[in-house]
PDB file as gemmi writes it, atoms N, CA and C in Angstrom:
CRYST1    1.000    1.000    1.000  90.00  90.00  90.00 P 1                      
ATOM      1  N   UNK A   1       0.813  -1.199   0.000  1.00  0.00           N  
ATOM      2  CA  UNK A   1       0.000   0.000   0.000  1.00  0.00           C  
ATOM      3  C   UNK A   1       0.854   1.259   0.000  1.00  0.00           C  
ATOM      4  N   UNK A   2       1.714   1.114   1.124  1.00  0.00           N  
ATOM      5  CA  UNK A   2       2.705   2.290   0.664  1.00  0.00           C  
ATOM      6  C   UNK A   2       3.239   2.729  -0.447  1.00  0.00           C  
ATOM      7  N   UNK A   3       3.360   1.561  -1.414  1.00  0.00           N  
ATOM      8  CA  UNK A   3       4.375   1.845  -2.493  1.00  0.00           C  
ATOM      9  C   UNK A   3       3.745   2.582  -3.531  1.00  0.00           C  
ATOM     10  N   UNK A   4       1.872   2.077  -3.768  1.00  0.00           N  
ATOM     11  CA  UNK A   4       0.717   2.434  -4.091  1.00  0.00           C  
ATOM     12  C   UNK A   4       0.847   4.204  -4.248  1.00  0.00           C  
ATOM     13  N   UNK A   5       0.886   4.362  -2.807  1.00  0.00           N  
ATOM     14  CA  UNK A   5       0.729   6.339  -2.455  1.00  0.00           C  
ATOM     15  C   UNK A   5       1.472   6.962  -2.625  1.00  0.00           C  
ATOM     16  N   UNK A   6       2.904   6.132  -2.988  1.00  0.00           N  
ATOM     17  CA  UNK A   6       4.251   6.879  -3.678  1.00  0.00           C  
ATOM     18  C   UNK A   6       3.976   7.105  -5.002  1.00  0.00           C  
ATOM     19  N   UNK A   7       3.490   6.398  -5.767  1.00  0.00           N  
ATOM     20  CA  UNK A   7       3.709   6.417  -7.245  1.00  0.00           C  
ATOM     21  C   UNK A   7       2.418   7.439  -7.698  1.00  0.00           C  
ATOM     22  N   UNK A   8       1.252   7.174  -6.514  1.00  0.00           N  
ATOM     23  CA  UNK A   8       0.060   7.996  -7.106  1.00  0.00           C  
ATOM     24  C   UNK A   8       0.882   9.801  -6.330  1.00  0.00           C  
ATOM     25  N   UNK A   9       1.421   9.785  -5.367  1.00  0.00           N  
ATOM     26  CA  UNK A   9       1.906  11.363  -5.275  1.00  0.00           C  
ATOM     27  C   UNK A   9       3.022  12.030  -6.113  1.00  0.00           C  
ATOM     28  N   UNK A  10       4.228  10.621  -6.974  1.00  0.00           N  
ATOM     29  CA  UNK A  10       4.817  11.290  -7.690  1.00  0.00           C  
ATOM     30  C   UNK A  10       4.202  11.393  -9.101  1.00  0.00           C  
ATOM     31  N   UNK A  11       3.035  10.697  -8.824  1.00  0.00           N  
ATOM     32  CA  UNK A  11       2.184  11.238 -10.639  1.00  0.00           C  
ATOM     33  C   UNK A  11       1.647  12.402 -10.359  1.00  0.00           C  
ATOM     34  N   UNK A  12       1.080  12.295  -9.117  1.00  0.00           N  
ATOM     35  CA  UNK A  12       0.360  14.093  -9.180  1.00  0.00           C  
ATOM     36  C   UNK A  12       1.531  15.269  -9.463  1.00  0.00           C  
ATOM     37  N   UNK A  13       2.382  15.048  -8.773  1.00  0.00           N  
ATOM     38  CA  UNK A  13       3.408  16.150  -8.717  1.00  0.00           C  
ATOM     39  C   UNK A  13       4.287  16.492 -10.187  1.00  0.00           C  
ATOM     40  N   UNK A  14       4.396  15.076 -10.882  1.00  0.00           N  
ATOM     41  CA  UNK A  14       5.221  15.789 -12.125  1.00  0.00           C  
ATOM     42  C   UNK A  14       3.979  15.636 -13.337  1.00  0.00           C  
ATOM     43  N   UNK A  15       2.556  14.966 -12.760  1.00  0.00           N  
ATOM     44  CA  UNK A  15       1.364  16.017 -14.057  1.00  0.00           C  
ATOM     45  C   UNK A  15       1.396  17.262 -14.159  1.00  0.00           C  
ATOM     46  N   UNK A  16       2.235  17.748 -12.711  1.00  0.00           N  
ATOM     47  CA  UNK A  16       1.793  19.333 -12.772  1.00  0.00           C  
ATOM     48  C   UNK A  16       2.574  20.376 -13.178  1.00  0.00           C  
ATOM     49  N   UNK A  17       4.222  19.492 -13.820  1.00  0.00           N  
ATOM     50  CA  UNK A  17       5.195  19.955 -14.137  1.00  0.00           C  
ATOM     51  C   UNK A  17       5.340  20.802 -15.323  1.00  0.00           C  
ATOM     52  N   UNK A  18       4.357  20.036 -16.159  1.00  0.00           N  
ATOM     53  CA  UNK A  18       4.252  19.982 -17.792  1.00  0.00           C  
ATOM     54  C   UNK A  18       3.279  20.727 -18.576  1.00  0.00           C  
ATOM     55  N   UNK A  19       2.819  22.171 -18.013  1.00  0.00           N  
ATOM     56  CA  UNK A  19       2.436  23.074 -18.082  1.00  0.00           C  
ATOM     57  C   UNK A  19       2.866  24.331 -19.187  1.00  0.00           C  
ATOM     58  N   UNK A  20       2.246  25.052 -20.319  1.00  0.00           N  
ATOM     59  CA  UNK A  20       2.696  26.040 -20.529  1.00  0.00           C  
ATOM     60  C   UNK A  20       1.855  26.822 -20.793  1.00  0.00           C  
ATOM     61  N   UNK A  21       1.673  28.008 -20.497  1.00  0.00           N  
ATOM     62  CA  UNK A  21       0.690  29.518 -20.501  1.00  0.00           C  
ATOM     63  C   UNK A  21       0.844  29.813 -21.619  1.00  0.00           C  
ATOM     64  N   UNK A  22      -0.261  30.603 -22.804  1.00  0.00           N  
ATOM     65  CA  UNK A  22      -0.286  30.426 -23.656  1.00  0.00           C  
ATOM     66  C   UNK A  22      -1.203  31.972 -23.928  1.00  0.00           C  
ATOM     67  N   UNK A  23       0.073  33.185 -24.339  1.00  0.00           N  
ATOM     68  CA  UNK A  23      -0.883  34.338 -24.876  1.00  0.00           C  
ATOM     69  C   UNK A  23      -1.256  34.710 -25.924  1.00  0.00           C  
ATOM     70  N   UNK A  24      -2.057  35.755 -26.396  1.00  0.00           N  
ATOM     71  CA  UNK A  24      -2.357  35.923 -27.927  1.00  0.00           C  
ATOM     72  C   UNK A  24      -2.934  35.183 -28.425  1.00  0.00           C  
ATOM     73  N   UNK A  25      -3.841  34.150 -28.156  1.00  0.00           N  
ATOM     74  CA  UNK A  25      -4.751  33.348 -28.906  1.00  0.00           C  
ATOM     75  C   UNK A  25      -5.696  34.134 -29.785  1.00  0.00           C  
ATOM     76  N   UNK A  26      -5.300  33.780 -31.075  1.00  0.00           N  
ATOM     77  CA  UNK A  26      -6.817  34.600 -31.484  1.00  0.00           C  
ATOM     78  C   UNK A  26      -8.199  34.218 -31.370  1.00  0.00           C  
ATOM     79  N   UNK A  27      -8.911  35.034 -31.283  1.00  0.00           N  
ATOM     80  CA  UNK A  27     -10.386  34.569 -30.984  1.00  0.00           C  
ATOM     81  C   UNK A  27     -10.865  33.815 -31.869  1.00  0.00           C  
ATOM     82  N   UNK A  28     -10.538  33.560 -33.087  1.00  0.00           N  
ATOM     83  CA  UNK A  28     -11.132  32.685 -33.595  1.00  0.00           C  
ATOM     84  C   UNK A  28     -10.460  31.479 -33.617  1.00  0.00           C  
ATOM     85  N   UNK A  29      -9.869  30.933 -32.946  1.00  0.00           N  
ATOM     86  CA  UNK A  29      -9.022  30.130 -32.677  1.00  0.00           C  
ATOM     87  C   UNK A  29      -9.777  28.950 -31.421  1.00  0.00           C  
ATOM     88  N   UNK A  30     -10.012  27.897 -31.365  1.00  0.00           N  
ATOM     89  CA  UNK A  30     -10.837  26.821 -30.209  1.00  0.00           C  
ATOM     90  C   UNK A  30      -9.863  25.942 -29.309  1.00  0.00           C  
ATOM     91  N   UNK A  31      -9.948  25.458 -28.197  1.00  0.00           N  
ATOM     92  CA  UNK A  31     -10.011  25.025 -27.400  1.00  0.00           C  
ATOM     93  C   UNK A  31      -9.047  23.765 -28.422  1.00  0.00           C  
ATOM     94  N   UNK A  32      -9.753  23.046 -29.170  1.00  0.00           N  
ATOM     95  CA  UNK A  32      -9.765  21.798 -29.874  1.00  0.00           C  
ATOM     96  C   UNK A  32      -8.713  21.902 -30.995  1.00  0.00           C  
ATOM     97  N   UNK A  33      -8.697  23.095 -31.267  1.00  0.00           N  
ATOM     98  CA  UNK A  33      -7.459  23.771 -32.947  1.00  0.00           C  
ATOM     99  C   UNK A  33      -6.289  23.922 -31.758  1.00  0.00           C  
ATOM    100  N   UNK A  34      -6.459  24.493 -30.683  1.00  0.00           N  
ATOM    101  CA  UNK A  34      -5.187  24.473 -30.004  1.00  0.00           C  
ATOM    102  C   UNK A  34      -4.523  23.378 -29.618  1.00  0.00           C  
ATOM    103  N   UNK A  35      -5.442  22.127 -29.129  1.00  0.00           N  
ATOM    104  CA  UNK A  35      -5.137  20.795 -28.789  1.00  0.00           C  
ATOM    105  C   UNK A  35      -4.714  20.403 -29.835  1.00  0.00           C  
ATOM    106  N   UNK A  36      -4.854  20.588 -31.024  1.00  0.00           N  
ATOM    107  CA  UNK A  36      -4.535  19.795 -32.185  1.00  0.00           C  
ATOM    108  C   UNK A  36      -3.368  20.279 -33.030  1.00  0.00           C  
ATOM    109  N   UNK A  37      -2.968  21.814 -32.847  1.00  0.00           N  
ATOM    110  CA  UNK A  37      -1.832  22.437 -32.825  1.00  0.00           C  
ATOM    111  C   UNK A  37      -1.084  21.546 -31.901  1.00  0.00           C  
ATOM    112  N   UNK A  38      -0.970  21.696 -30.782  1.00  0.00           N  
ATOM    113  CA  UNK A  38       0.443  21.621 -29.942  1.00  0.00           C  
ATOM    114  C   UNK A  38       0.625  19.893 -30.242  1.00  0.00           C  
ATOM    115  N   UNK A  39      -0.623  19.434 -30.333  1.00  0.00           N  
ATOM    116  CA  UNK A  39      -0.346  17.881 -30.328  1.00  0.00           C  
ATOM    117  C   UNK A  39       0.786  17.120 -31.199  1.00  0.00           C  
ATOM    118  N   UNK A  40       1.458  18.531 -32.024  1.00  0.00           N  
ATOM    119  CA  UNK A  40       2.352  17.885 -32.784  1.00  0.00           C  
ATOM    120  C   UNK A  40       3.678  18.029 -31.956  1.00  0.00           C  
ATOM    121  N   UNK A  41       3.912  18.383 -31.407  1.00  0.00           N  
ATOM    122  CA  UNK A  41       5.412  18.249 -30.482  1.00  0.00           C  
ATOM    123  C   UNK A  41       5.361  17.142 -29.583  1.00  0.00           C  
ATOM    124  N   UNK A  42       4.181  16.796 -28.814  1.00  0.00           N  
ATOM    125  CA  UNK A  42       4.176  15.356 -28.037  1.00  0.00           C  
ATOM    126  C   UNK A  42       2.184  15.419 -27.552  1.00  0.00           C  
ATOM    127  N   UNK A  43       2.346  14.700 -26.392  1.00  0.00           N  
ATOM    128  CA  UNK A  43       0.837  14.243 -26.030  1.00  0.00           C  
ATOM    129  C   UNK A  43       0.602  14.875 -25.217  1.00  0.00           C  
ATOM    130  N   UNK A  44      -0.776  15.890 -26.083  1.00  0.00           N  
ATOM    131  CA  UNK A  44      -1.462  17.171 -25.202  1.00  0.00           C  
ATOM    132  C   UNK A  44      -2.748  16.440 -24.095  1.00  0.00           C  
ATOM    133  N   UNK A  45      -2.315  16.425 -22.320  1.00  0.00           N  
ATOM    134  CA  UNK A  45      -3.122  16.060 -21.805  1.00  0.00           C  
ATOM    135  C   UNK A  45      -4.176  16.921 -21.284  1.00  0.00           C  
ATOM    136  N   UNK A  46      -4.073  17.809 -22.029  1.00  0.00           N  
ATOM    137  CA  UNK A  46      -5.439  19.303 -21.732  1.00  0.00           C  
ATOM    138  C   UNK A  46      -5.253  20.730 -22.146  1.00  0.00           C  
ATOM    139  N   UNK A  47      -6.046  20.893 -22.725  1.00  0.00           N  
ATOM    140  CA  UNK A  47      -5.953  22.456 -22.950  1.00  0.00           C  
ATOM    141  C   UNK A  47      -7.180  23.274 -22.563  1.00  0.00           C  
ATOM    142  N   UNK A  48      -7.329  24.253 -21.364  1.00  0.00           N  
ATOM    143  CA  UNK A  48      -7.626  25.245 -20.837  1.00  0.00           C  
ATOM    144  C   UNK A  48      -7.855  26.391 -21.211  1.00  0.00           C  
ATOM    145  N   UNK A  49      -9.168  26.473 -21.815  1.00  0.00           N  
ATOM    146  CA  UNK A  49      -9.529  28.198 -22.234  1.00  0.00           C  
ATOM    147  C   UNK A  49     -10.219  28.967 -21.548  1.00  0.00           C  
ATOM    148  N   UNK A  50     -10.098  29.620 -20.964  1.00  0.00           N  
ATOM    149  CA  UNK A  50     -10.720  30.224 -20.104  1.00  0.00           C  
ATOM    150  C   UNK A  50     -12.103  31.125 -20.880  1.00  0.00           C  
ATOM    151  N   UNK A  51     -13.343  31.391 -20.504  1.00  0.00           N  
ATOM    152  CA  UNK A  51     -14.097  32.158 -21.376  1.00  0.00           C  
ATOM    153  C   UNK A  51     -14.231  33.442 -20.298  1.00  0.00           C  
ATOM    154  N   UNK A  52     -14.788  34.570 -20.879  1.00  0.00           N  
ATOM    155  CA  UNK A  52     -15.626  35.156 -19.910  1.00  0.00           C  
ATOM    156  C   UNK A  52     -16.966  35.422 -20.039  1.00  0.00           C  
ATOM    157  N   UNK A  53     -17.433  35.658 -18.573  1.00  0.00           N  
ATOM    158  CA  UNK A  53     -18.844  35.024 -18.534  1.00  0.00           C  
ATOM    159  C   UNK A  53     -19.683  36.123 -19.215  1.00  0.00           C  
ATOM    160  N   UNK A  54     -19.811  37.743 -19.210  1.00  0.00           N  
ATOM    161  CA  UNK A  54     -20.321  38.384 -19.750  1.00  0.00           C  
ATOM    162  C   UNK A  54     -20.003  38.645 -21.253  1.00  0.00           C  
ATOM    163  N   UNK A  55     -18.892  38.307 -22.358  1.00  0.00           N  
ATOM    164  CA  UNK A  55     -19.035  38.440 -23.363  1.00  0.00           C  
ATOM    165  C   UNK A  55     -18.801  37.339 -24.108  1.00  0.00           C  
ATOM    166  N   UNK A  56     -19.247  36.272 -23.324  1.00  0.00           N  
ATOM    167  CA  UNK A  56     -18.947  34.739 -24.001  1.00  0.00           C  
ATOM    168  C   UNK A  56     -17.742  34.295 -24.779  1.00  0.00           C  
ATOM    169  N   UNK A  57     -16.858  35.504 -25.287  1.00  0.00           N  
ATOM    170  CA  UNK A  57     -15.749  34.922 -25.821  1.00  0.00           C  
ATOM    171  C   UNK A  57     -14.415  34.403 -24.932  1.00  0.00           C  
ATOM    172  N   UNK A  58     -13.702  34.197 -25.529  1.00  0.00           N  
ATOM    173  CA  UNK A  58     -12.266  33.188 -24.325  1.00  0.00           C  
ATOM    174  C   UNK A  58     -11.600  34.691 -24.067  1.00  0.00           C  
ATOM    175  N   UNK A  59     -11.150  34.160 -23.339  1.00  0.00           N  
ATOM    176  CA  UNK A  59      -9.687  35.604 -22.795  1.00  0.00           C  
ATOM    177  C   UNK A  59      -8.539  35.406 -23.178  1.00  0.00           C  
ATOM    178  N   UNK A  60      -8.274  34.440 -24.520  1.00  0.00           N  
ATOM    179  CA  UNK A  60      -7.146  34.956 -25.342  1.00  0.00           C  
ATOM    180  C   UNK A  60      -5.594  34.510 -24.802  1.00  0.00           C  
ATOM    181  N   UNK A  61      -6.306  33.520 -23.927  1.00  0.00           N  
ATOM    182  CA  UNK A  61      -4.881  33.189 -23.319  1.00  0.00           C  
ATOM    183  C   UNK A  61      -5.593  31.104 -22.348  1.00  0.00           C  
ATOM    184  N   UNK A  62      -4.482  30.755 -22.680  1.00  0.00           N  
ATOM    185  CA  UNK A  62      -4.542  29.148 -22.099  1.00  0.00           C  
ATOM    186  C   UNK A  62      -3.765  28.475 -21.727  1.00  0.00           C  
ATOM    187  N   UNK A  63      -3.899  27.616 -21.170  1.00  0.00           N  
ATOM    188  CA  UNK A  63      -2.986  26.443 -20.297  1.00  0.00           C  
ATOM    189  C   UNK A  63      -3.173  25.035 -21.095  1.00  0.00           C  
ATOM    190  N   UNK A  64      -1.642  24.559 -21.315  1.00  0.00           N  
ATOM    191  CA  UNK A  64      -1.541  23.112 -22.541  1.00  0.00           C  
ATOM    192  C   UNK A  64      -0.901  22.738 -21.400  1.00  0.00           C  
ATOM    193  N   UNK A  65      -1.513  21.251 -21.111  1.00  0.00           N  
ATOM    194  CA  UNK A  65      -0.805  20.317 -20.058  1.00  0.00           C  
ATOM    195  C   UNK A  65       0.091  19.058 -20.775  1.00  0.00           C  
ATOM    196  N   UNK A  66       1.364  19.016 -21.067  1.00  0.00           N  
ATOM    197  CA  UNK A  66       1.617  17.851 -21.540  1.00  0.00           C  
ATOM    198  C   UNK A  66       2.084  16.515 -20.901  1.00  0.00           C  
ATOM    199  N   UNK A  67       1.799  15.581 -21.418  1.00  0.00           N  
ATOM    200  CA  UNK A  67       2.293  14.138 -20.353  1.00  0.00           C  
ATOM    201  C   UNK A  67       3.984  13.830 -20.169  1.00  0.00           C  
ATOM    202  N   UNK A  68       4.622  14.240 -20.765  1.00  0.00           N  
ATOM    203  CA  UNK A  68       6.081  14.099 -20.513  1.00  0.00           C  
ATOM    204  C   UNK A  68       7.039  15.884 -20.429  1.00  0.00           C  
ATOM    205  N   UNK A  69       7.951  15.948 -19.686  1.00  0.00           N  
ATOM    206  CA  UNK A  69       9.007  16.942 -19.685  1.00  0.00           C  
ATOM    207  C   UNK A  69       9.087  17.225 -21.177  1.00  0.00           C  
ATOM    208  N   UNK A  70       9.810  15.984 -21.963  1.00  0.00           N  
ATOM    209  CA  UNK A  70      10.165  16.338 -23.546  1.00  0.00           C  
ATOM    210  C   UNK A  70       8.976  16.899 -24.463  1.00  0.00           C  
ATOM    211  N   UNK A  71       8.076  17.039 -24.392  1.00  0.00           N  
ATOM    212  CA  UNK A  71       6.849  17.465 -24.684  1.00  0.00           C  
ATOM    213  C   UNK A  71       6.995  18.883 -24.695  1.00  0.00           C  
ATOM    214  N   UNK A  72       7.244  19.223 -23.513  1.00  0.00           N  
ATOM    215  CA  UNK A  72       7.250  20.926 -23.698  1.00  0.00           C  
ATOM    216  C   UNK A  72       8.757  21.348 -23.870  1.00  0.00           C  
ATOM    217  N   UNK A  73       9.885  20.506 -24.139  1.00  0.00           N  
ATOM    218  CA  UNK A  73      11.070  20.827 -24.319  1.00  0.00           C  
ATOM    219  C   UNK A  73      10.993  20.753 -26.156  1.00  0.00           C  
ATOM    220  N   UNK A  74       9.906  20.084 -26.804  1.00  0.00           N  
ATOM    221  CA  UNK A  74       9.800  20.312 -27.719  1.00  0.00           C  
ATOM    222  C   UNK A  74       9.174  21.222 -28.824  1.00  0.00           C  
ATOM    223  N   UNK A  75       7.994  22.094 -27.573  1.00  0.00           N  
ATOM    224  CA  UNK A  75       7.212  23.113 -28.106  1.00  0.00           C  
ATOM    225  C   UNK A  75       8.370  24.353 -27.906  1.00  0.00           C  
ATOM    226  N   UNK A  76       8.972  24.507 -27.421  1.00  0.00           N  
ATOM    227  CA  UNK A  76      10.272  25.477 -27.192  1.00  0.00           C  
ATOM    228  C   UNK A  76      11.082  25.335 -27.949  1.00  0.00           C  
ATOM    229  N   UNK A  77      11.694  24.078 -28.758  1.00  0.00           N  
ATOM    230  CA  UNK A  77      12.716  24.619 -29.666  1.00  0.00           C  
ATOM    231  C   UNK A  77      12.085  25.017 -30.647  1.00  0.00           C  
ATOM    232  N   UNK A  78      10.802  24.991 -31.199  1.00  0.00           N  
ATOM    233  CA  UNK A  78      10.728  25.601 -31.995  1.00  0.00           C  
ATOM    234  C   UNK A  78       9.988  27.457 -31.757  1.00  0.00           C  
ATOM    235  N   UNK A  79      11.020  28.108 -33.001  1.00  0.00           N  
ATOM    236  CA  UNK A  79      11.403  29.422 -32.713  1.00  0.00           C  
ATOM    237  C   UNK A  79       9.940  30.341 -32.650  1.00  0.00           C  
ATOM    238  N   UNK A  80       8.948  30.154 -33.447  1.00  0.00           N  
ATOM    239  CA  UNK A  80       7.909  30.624 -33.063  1.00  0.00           C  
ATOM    240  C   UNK A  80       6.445  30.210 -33.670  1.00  0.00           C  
ATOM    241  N   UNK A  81       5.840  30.333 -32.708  1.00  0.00           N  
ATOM    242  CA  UNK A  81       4.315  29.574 -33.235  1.00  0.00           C  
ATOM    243  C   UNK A  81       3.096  30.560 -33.661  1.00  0.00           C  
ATOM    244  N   UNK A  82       2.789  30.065 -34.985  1.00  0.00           N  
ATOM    245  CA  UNK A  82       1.983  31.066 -35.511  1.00  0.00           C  
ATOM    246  C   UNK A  82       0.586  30.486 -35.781  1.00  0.00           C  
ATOM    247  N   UNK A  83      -0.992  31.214 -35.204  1.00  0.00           N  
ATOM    248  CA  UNK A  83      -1.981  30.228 -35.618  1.00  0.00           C  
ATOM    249  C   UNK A  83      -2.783  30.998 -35.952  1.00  0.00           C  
ATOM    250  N   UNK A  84      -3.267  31.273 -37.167  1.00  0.00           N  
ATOM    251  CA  UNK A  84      -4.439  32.154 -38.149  1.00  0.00           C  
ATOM    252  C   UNK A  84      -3.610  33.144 -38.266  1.00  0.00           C  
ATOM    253  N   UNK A  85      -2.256  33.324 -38.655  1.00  0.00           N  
ATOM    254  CA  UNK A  85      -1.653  34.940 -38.666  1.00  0.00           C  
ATOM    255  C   UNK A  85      -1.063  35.258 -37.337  1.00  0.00           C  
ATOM    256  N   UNK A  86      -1.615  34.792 -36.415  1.00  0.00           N  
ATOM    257  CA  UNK A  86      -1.256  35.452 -35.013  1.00  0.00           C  
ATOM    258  C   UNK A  86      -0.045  34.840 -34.453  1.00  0.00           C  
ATOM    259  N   UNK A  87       1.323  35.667 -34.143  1.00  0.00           N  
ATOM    260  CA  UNK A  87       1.811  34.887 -33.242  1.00  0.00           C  
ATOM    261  C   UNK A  87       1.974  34.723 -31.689  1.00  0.00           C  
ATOM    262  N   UNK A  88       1.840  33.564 -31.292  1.00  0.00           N  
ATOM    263  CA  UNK A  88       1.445  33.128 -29.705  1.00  0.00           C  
ATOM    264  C   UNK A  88       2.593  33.352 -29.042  1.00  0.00           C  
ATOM    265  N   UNK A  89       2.699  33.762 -28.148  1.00  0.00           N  
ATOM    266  CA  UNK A  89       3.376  34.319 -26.651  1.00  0.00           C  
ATOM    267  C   UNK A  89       3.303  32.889 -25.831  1.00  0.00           C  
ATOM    268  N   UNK A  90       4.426  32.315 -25.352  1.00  0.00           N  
ATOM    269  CA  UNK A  90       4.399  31.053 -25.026  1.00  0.00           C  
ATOM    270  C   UNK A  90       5.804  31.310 -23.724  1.00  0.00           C  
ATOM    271  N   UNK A  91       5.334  30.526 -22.514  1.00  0.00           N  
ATOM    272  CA  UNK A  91       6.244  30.627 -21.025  1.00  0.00           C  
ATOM    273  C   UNK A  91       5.630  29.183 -20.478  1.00  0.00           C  
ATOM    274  N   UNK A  92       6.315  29.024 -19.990  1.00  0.00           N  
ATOM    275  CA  UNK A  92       6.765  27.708 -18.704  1.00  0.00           C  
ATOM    276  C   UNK A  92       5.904  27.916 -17.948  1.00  0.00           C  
ATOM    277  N   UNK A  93       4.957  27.085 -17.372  1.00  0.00           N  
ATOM    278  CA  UNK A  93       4.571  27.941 -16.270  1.00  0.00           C  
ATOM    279  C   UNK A  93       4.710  26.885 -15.076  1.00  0.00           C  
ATOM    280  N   UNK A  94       5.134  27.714 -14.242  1.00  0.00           N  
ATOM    281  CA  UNK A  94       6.078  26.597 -12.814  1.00  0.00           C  
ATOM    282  C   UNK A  94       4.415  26.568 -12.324  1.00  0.00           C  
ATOM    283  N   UNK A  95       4.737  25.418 -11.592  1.00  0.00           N  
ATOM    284  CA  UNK A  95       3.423  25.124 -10.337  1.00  0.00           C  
ATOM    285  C   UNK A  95       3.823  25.350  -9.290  1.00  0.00           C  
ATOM    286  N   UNK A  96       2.956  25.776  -8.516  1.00  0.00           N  
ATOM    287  CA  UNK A  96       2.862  25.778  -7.028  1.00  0.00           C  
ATOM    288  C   UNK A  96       2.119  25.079  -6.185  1.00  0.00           C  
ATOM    289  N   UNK A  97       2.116  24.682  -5.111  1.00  0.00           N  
ATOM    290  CA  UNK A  97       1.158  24.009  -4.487  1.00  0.00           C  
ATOM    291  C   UNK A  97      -0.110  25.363  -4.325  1.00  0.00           C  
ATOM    292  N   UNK A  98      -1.419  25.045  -3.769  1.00  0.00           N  
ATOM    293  CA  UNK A  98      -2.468  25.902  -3.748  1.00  0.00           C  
ATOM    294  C   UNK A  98      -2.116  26.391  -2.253  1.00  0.00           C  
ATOM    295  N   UNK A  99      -1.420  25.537  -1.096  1.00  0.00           N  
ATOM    296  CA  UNK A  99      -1.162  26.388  -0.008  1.00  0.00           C  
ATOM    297  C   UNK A  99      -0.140  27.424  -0.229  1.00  0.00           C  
ATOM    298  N   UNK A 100       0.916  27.225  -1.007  1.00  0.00           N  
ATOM    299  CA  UNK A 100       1.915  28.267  -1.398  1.00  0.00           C  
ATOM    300  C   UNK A 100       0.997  29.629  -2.003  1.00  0.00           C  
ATOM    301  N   UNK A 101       0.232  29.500  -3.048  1.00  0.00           N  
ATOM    302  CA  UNK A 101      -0.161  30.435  -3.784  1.00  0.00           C  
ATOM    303  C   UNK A 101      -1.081  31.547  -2.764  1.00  0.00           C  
ATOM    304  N   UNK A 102      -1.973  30.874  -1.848  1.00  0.00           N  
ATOM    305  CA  UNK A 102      -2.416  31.237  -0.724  1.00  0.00           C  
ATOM    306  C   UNK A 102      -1.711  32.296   0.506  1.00  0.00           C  
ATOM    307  N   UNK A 103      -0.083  32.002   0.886  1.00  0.00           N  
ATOM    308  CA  UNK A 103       0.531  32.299   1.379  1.00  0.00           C  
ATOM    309  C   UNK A 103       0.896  33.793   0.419  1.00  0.00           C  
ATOM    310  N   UNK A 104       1.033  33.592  -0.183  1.00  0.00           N  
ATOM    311  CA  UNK A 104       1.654  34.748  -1.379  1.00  0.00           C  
ATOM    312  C   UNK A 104       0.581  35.858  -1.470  1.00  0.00           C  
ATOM    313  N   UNK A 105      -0.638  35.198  -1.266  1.00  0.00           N  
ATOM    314  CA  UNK A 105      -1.371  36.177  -1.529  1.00  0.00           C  
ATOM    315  C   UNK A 105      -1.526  37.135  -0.335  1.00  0.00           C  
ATOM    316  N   UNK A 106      -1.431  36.702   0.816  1.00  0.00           N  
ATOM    317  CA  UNK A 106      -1.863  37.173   2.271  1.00  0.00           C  
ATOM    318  C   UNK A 106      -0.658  38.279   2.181  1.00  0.00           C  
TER     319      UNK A 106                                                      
END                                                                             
């Protein structure tokens, strides 16, 4: 059982590694065209669009979760990503635990 709660806490911890923030989306651009964009560097385990609630469109910016390190070591070498004309603004984005982020805020 122990060995069980090791492997399920070091999966939580490096799912959360493999993260990258994602600006400049153009609006006409989906949720699903982005998943299917990045999916070519390795295996996209989510992509995150945020909408807003009063003008129904996204806020132009998202979170691509990938399943391995090399995944996002591969959306980085390449020099820049362009989708409908637009080019995307692309960063690492470190995790924190939710008690850390909490602390930061106080």
């Amino acid at each position: 059982m122990a060995a069980a709660s090791i492997v399920r806490t070091v999966g939580r911890r490096s799912s959360r590694l493999f993260d990258i923030f994602v600006a400049d989306v153009p609006w006409t651009v989906s949720s699903k065209e982005l998943k299917e964009y990045f999916s070519q560097f390795g295996s996209v385990r989510m992509c995150q669009l945020p909408f807003d609630k009063d003008t129904g469109f996204h806020r132009r910016y998202c979170w691509i979760k990938f399943s391995t390190q090399q995944d996002v070591q591969n959306v980085f070498q390449k020099d820049s990503h362009i989708l409908e004309g637009a080019k995307l603004t692309l960063k690492q984005q470190p995790h924190r635990r939710r008690s850390q982020r909490r602390n930061q805020s106080e």
